[in-house]
C-alpha positions in Angstrom: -16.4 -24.0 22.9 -18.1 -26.4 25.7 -14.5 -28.2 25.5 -12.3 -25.3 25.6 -14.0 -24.3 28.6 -16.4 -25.9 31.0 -17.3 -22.9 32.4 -20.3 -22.0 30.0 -21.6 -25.2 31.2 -21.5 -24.1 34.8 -19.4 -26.4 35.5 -15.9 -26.3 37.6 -13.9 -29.4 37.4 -11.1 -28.4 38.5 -9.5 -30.7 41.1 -12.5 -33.2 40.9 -11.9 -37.0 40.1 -13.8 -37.8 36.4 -16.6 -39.9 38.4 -17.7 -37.0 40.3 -21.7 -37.1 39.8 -21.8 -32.8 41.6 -19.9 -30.1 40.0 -19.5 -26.8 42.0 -21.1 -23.8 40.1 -17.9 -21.4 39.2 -17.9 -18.0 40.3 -20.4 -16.1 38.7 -18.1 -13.7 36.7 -16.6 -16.3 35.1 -19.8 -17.2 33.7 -20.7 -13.8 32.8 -17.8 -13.0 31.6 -17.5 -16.3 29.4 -20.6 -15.6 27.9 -20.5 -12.4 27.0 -16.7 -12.9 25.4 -18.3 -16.1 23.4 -21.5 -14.7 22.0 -20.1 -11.6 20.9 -17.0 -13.9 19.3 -19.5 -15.9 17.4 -21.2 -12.5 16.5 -17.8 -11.2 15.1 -17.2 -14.6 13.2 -20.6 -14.8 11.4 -20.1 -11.4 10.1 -16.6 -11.7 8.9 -18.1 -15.0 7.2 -21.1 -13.3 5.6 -18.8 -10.4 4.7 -21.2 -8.0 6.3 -21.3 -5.6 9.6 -23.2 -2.3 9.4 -22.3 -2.7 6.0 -20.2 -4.8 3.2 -16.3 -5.3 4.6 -13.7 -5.1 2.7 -11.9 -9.0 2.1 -8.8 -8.1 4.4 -11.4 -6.4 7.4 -13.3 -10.3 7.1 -10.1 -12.1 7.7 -8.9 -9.4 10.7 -12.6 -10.1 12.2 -12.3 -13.8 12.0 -8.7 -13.7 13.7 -10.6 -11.4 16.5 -13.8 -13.6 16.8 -11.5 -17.2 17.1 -9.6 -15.3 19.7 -12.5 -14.3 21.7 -13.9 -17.5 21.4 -10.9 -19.3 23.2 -10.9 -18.9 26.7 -8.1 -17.3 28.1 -7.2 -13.4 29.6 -5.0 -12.4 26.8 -7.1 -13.8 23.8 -10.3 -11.8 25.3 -8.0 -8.8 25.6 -6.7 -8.7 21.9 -9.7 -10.5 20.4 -11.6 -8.0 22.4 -9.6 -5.3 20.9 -9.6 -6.6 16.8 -13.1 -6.9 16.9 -13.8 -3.1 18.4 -11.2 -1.5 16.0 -12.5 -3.2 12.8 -16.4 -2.7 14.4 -15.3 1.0 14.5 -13.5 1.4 11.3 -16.1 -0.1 9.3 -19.2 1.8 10.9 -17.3 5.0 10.5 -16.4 4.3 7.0 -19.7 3.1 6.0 -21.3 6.7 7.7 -18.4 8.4 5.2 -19.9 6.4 2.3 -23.4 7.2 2.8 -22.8 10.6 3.4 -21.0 11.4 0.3 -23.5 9.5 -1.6 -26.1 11.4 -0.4 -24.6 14.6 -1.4 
């Protein structure tokens, strides 16, 4: 991720010869915003790996995850935006269908 973007290092290389011993900090929302799309893209990808969120996904919701977590892990607008997106609606469907089961089986 550190090579995709240097930003979660707080660094800002941009227009800066390679033997430049100070980097400038970036703006501040960058780094917040970097962060927060990283950790919850590694989030995202560890459960579609384990095969687990709120409860056990289904093999096609793991893949769909996975594709949402590597896109929020990749810097860029759009990639947050739809990564940001996958991740909610598969969050969402699986909590809610997860409440369905244990309701009915507690019936």
């Amino acid at each position: 991720m550190f090579i995709y973007n240097p930003t979660m290092l707080m660094i800002d290389p941009t227009g800066l010869a390679v033997t430049a011993k100070e980097f400038p900090l970036p703006p501040v929302m960058d780094i917040i915003v970097v962060v927060i799309t990283s950790v919850t893209g590694v989030i995202a990808l560890s459960s579609a790996l384990e095969g687990f969120f709120k409860g056990v996904m289904s093999p096609i919701a793991r893949v769909i995850l996975a594709v949402g977590a590597l896109l929020l892990i990749y810097p860029e607008l759009m990639t947050d935006l739809a990564g940001g997106i996958i991740v909610l609606v598969v969050a969402a469907w699986n909590i809610k269908s997860n409440k369905t089961a244990v309701a009915s089986a507690s019936i």
